[in-house]
N, C-alpha and C positions, 0 to 999 in steps of 0.2 A: 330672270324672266319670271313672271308675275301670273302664280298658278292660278286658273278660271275654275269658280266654282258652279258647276252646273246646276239648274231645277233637281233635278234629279238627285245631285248630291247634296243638295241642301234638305231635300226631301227628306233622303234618308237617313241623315243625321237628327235629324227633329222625331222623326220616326221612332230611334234610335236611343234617343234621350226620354221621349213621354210616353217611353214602354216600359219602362223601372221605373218605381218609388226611391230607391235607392239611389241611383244615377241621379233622378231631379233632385233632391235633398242635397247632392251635393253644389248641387249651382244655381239654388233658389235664390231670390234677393232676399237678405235674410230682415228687411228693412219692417217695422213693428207696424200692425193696425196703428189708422190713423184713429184719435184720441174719441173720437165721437163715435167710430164704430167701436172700439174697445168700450166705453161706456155702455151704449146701447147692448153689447154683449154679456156685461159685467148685471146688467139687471135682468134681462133673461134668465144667466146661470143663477140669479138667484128668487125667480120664478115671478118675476114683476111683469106683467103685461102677459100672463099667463091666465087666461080665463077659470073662473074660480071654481065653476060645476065640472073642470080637465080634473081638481087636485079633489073634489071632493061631488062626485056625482049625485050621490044619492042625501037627502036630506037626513034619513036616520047615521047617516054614519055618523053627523057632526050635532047632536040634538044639543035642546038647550042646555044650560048648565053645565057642559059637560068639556071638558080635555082629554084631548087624543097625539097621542104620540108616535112619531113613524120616522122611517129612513128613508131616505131620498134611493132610489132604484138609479145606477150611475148609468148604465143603459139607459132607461127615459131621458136623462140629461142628456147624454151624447146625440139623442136620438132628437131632441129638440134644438140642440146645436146645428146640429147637422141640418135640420129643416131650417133653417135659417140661412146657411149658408147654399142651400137648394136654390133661392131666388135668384139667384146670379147661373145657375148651371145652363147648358146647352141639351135640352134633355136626348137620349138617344138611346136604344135596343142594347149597343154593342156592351161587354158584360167588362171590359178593359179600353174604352176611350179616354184621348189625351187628358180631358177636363177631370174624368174620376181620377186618374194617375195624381193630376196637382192637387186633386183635394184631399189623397192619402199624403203626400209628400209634405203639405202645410197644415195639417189638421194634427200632429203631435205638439207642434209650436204655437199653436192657438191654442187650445187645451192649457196647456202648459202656463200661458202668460193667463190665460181666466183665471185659473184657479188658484195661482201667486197675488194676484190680483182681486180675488172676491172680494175682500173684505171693504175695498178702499171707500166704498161708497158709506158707508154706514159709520166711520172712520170720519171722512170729511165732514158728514154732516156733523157730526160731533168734536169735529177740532182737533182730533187727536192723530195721531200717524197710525197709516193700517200698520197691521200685523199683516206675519206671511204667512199663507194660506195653504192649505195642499189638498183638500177636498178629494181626501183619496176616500174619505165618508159622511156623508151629512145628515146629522139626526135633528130634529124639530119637533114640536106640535103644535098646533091648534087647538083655541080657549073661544069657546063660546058663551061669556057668560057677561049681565047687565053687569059685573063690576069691573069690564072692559072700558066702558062706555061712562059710569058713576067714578071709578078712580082713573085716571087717562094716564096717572102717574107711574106705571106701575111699572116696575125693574126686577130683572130676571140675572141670574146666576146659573152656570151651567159646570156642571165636574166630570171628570170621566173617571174610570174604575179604580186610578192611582187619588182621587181626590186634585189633581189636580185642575184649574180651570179650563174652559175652552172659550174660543172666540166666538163670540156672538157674532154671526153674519148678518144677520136682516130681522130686527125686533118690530112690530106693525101692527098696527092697526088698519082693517081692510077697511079704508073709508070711514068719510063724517061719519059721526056719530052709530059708528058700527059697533057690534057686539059681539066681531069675533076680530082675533088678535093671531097673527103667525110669527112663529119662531125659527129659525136657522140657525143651525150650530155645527162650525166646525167640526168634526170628530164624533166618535161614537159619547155621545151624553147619557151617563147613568144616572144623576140627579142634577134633576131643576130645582132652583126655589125661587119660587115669587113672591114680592115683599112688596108692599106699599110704598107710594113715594116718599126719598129720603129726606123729604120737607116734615115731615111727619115724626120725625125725631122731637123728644121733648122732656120734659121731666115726671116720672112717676115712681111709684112702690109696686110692689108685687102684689100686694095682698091687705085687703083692707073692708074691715065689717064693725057694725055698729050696733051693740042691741042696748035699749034703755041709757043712749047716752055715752055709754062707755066705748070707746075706740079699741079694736083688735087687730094691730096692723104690722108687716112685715117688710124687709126688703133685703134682698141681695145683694151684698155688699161684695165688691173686691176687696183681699187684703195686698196691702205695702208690703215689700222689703228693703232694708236700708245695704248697701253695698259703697264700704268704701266714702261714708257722704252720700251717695246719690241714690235719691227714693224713686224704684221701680213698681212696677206692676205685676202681683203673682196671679198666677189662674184660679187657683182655686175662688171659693164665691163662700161666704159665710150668710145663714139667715139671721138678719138684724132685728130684735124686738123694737121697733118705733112706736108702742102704743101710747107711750107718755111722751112724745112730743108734740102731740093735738092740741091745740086749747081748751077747755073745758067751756068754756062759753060759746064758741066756735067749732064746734069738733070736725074740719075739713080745712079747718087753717091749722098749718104747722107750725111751730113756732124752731127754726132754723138755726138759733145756736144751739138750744138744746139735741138737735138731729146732728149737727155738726158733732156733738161730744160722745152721742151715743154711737155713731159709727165710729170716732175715732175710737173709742175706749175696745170697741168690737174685735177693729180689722189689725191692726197694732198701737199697743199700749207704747212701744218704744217713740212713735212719734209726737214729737211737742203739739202739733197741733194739723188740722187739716186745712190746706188753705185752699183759693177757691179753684184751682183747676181740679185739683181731685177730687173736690167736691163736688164738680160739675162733673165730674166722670162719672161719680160714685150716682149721682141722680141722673142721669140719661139712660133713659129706656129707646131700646129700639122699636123699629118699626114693624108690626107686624108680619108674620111668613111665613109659607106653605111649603113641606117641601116631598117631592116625589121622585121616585126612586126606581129602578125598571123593575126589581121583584115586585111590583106592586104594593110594595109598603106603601103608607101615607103617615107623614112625621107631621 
């Protein structure tokens, strides 16, 4: 015989279920946001489509020239999640209605998947596979200056107090030809540095003056070690006198075997000769870079 389920009992089991958080979690469909709202969520958390006088009200706070550094308040985020997921509610007085119940019972699992997920966006755009995220802190700052706008190249590094790196979540520029730039970072960031685009790599010396003709110049050289047959690269950096490798007719053109021999003779005499990848090593200068620190140092 084929037991009738009455209104009443059917009632009271639905009752029954969207009065615990704990009950519903366990017979939620545990089935994922579809991919467009997971996107559109993923740039939320990461403050896109967030009006710009919500993060920065007052115009002294961000004046010209200048970099400001801050931590994302994880309450504001949840609290901007949350209004988001408001557009869909049923609004209502009672202080424990069914709809609040399902949106404590699914709102650990969305959380959860954003914040595994931040990164991916910034990630795609750049071809690479995200990294996993965990946004249990997010520090940044904001750079308001014309060499936002004059170098558009510019790349950033972030370390936390172990020195190790952190993930960059969201690097930008707010608009054409804007003059101020925000940063997103994984984790608590104790030093930024920002460096010029790595196009910007090229050949120079350290140190170079000129009075009456006569050349005064320098450069830091790596030294070799031989191990076994195979020539490595040691840390330390030796200063090179280069001043007699200038032309004297020319004195701003090198004359490059003779620097070939004065850095060999320099960095190690044991080597017969330097050929050209170490020499390309030994002459690449980097890229210019800033680097800040949360004591407020500046390196």
């Amino acid at each position: 015989m084929k037991a009738t389920v009455t209104r009443g009992h059917f009632q009271a089991r639905m009752t029954s279920i969207f009065s615990s958080t704990a009950r519903l979690q366990t017979i939620t469909d545990p089935t994922p946001l579809p991919e467009n709202l997971l996107a559109w969520l993923r740039n939320l958390q990461l403050l896109n489509g967030v009006p710009f006088n919500y993060l920065v009200p007052d115009e002294g706070m961000l004046p010209a020239e200048s970099i400001r550094f801050f931590q994302l308040d994880p309450n504001w985020m949840d609290a901007l999640i949350d209004g988001a997921f408001s557009m869909g509610r049923n609004l209502t007085r009672e202080a424990s209605s069914p709809i609040l119940v399902l949106d404590e019972a699914t709102r650990p699992g969305v959380r959860l998947t954003l914040r595994v997920n931040a990164a991916a966006l910034r990630a795609a755009h750049l071809g690479l596979p995200a990294p996993v995220t965990t946004l249990k802190s997010v520090t940044g700052f904001l750079l308001r200056s014309t060499l936002v706008s004059a170098y558009p190249g510019i790349g950033v590094y972030a370390y936390d107090a172990n020195g190790s790196a952190r993930d960059i979540l969201r690097f930008e520029t707010l608009g054409r030809e804007s003059d101020t730039l925000l940063c997103l970072i994984d984790g608590d960031a104790v030093q930024i540095d920002l460096h010029e685009a790595p196009e910007q790599l090229h050949y120079g010396i350290d140190s170079y003056n000129i009075t009456s003709g006569k050349v005064d110049a320098f450069k830091k050289a790596h030294t070799f070690k031989i191990d076994n047959g195979r020539v490595s690269i040691d840390k330390p950096t030796v200063d090179v006198d280069i001043s007699e490798c200038f032309r004297e007719s020319a004195p701003r053109t090198m004359r490059m075997a003779k620097l070939a021999a004065t850095v060999k003779a320099k960095t190690n005499p044991s080597l017969p000769y330097l050929n050209a990848a170490q020499m390309g090593f030994e002459m690449t200068q980097g890229v210019g870079l800033v680097s800040f620190k949360s004591s407020g140092e500046q390196a």
